[in-house]
C-alpha positions as CSV (number, residue, x, y, z in Angstrom):
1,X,41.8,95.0,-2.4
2,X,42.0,93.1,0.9
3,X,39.1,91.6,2.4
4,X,39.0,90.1,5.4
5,X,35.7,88.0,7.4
6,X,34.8,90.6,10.2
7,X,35.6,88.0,13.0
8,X,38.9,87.6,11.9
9,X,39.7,91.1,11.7
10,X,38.3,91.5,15.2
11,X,40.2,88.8,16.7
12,X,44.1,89.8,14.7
13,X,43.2,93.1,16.2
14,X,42.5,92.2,19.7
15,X,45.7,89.9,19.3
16,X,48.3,92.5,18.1
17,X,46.2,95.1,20.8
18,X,47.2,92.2,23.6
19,X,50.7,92.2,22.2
20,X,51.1,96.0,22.0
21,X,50.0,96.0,25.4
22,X,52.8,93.8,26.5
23,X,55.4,95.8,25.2
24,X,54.3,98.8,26.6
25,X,54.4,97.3,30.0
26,X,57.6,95.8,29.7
27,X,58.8,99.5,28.8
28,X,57.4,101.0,31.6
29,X,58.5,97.8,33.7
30,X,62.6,99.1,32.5
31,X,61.8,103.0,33.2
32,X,60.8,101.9,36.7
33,X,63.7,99.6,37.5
34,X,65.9,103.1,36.3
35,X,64.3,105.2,38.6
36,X,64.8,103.0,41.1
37,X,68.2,102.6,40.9
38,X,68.3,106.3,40.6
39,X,67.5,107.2,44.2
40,X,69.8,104.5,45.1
41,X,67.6,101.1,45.5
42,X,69.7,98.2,44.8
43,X,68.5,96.8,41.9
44,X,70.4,95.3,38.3
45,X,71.7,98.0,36.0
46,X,69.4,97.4,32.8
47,X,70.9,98.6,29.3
48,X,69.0,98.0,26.1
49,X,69.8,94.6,25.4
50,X,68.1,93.9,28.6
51,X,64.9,96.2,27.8
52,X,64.8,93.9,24.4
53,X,64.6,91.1,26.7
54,X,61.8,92.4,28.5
55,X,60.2,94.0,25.4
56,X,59.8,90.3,23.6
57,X,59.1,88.4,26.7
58,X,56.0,91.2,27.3
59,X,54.8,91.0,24.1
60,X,54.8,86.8,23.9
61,X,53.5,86.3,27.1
62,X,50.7,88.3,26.5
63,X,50.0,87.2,23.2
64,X,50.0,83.3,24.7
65,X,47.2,85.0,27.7
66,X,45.3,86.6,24.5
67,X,45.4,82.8,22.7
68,X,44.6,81.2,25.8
69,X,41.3,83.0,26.2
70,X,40.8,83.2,22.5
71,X,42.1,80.5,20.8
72,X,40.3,81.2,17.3
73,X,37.5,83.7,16.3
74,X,34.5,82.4,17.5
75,X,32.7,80.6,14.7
76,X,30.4,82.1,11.9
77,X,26.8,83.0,12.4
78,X,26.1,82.7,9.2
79,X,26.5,86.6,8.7
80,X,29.0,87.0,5.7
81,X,29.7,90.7,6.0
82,X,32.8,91.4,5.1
83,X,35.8,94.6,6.4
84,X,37.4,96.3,3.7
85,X,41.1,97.3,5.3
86,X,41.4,101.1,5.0
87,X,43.8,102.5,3.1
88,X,42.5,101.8,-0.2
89,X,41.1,105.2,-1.8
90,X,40.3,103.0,-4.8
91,X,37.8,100.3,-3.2
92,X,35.6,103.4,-1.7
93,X,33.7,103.9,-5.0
94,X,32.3,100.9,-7.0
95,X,33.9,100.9,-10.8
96,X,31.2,101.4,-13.6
């Protein structure tokens, strides 16, 4: 069973969202640089090497923008409810 405070579920969440993110607009980033060498604009050829390099530099930088406006969760009021990760058919019904 895996329990986690709320805040920090919310805040890992909006982190790996931020980094997600990143990566998907790196991706598009390479696609567009393709086309455009396609109808013949001079830009570098990319191969996949490259897109990995634009993949992992996407995803850090926006993680680091995502820590620099949250550094931490923000601290607790004092509520203790808790998020039970889904997944876990067993933790839906309390044992007798």
């Amino acid at each position: 069973m895996a329990i986690l405070p709320k805040r920090w579920e919310q805040w890992a969440y909006g982190l790996v969202g931020g980094c997600i993110g990143g990566g998907a607009q790196s991706v598009t980033t390479w696609m567009g640089m393709t086309a455009a060498r396609a109808i013949g604009v001079n830009v570098p050829q990319l191969n996949f090497k490259a897109l990995g390099v634009i993949f992992l530099t996407g995803v850090v930088t926006h993680g680091f923008a995502f820590l620099a406006k949250s550094p931490l969760p923000p601290p607790s009021s004092g509520d203790t409810e808790k998020y039970i990760i889904p997944g876990s058919q067993r933790d839906k019904y309390p044992r007798k």
